[in-house]
C-alpha positions in Angstrom: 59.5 91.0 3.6 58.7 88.4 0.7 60.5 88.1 -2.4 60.8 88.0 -5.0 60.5 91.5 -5.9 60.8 93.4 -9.0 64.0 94.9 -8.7 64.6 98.6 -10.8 67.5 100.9 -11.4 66.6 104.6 -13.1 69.1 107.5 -14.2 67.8 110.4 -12.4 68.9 113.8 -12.8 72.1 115.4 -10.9 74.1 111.8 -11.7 71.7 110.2 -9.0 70.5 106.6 -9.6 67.6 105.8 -8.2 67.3 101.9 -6.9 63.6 99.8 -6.1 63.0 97.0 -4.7 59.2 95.9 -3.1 59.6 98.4 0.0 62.8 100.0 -0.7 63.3 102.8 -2.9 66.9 104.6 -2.5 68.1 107.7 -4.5 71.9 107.2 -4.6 74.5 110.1 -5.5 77.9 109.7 -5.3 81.0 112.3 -6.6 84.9 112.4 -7.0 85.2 116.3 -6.5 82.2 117.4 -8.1 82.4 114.9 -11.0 79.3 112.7 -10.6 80.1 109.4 -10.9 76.7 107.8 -12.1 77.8 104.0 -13.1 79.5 103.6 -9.3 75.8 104.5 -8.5 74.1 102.4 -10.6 76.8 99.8 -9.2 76.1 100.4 -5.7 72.1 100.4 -6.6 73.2 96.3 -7.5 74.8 95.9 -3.9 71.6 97.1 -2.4 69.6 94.1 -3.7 71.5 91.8 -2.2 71.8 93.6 1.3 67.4 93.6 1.4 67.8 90.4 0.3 70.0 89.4 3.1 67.9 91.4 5.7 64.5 89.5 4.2 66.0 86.4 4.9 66.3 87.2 8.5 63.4 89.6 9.2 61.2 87.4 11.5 64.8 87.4 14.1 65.0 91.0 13.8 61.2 91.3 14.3 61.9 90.3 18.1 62.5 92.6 21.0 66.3 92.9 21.2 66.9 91.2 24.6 65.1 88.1 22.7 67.7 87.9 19.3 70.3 85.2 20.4 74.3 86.4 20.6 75.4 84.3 17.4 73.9 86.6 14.4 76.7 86.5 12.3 75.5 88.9 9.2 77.2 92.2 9.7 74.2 94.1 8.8 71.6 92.2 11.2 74.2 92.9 13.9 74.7 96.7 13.2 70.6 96.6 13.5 70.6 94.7 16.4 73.2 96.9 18.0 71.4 100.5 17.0 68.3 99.6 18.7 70.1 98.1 22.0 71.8 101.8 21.8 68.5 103.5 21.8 67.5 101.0 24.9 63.5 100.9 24.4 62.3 98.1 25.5 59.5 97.4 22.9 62.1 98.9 19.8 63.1 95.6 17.7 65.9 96.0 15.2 64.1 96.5 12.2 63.4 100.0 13.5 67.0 100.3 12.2 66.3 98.7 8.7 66.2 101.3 6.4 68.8 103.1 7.9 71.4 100.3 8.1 70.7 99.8 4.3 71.4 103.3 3.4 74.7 103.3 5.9 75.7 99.8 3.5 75.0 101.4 0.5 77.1 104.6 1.2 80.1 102.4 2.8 80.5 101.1 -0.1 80.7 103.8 -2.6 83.1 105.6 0.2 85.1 102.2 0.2 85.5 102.7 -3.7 87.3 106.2 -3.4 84.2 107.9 -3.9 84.6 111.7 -2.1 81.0 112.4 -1.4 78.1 110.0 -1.0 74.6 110.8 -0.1 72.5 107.5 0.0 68.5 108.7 0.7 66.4 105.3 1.9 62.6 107.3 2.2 64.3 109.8 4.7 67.0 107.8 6.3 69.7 109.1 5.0 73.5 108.0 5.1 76.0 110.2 4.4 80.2 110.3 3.5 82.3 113.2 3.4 86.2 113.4 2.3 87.9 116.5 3.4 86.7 119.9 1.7 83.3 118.1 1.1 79.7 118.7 2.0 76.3 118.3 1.8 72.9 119.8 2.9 69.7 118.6 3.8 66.1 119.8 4.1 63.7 119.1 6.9 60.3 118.4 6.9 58.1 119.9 9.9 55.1 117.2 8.0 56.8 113.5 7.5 54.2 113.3 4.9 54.3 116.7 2.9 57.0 118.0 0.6 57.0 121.5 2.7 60.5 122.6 3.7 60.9 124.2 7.3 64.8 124.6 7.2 68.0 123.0 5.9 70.8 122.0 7.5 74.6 121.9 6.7 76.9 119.3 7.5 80.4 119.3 6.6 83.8 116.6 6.4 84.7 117.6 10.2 83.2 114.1 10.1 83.3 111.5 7.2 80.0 109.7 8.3 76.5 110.9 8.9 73.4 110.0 9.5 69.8 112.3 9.4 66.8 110.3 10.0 62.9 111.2 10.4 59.9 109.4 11.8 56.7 110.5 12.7 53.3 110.4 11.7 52.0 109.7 8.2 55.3 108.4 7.5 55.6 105.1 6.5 56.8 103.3 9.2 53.9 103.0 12.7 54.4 105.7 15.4 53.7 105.3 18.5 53.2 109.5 19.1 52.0 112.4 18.0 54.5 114.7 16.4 54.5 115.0 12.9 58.0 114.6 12.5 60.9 114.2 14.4 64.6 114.0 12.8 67.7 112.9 14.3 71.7 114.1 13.2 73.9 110.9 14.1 77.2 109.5 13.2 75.5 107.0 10.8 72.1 106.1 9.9 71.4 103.1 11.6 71.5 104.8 14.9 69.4 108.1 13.5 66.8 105.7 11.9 67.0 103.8 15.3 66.4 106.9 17.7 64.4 109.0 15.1 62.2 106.0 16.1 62.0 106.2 19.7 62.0 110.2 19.9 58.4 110.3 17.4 57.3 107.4 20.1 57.9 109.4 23.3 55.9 112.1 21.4 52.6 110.2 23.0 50.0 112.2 25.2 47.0 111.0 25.9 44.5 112.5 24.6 40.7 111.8 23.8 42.1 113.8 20.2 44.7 110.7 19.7 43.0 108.0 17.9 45.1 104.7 17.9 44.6 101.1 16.9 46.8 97.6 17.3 49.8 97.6 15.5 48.7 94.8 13.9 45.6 96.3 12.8 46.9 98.8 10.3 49.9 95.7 9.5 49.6 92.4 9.9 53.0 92.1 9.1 54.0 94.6 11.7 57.1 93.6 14.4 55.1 95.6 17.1 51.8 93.6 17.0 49.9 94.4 20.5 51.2 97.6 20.7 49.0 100.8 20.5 50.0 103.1 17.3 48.8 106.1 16.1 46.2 106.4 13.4 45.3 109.9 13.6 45.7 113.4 16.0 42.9 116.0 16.0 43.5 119.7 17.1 45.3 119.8 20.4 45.4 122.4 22.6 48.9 124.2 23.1 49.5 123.0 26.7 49.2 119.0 25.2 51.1 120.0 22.2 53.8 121.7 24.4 54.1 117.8 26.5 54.3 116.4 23.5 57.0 118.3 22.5 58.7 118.2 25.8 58.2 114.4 26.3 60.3 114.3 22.6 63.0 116.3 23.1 63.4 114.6 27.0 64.1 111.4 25.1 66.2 113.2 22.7 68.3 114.8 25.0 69.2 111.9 26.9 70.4 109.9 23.9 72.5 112.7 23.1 74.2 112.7 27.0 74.4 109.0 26.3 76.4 109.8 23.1 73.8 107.8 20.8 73.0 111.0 18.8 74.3 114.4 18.1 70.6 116.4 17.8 67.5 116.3 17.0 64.3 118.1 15.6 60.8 117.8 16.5 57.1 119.2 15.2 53.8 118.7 16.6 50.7 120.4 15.0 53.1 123.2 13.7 55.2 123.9 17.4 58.7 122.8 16.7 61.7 122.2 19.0 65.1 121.4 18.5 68.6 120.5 20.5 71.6 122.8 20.2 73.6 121.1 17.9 70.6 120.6 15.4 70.2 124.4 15.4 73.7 125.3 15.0 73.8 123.1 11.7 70.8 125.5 10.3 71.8 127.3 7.2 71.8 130.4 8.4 
């Protein structure tokens, strides 16, 4: 990240504030009962600066492999990254998979921390989320990272005060390793969803002469996974490779879900979709 950037605060409608900054761009809303409370928003759009600023500062650390950071990070927010992508254990994941997630999770902490009674805090589709008692909130989800379409919405209510849903996949704007078009992860906050949203597109990955992928570094020179493989584009597969693909990303999700990393997940390749038990049970029936 290089700075300076021109940094942007707009009134949107609802009482949301919408906050950018280069590569950021987070819609914040945040509510005492159902009073919007639009200034706290346009206060916690200020915080965010400062938090990509801090993260900028440190972004070629947090471009390493995790088992290559040293142990004496002393930001909160480079060690919350740091400590989201050890959880979702890929070996080639570096912490600024969590990035956009932890800045959302920031972001809505502190609006929560100033008695606010609902927060939503939307960072490109990692979303961070804090409920008081009585409160709650829904969320659509996207079968295409890249398209506005709607596939379903989920509910999620103050049974917990934190959330965090989180999507990758391809023709997002962060480099996928796989081939589903989306996959979105339900977790206690949105470090860890943006972490393992991450890692469940990646496991996505069947090979394919209908896969077309080029260097990381390629597509971004800037990129933290330079020498690895990402996905540029997916032709027309057939259903058994779409039904690997699928299988391969719910495996992954699955086992970060008996670790206790995340609580579900959701995944669609070429218009097949799968999803885990507690994902489904949070549809809006």
């Amino acid at each position: 990240m290089k700075m300076p950037y021109e940094k942007a605060i707009r009134a949107l409608q609802d009482g949301a504030v919408m906050a950018e900054y280069g590569p950021m761009r987070l819609v914040i809303t945040a509510f005492v009962g159902r009073v919007a409370q639009q200034e706290m928003s346009r206060r916690a759009a200020q915080e965010s600066f400062g938090y990509l600023e801090r993260l900028a500062r440190l972004r070629g650390l947090l471009s390493k492999r995790f088992s290559k950071i040293p142990e004496d990070l002393d930001d909160p927010l480079a060690i919350q990254m740091v400590q989201s992508a050890v959880a979702v254990g890929d070996e080639d994941l570096t912490p600024m998979a969590a990035v956009a997630g932890t800045i959302s999770d920031a972001v809505a902490d502190f609006l929560f921390n100033c008695g606010m009674t609902k927060v939503v805090v939307d960072n490109g589709g990692d979303v961070a989320i804090r409920l008081k008692k009585g409160s709650s909130v829904t969320v659509g989800i996207r079968p295409e990272i890249g398209k506005q379409d709607i596939f379903d919405v989920i509910a999620l209510d103050s049974r917990a005060s934190s959330w965090g849903v989180s999507t990758s996949g391809l023709g997002g704007r962060s480099l996928t390793r796989g081939v589903a078009s989306a996959a979105t992860v339900i977790a206690r906050n949105a470090s860890l969803a943006d972490a393992a949203a991450t890692a469940i597109a990646n496991a996505s990955f069947v090979n394919d002469e209908h896969v077309i992928q080029r260097l990381a570094e390629e597509i971004d020179p800037e990129t933290d996974i330079a020498g690895v493989p990402v996905t540029v584009r997916v032709d027309p597969l057939s259903q058994e490779k779409t039904a690997d693909a699928l299988h391969r990303s719910m495996e992954k999700a699955d086992g970060l879900i008996k670790d206790g990393i995340i609580l579900g997940a959701f995944v669609a390749v070429q218009g097949k979709v799968a999803m885990t038990r507690f994902f489904e049970d949070c549809l809006v029936r």
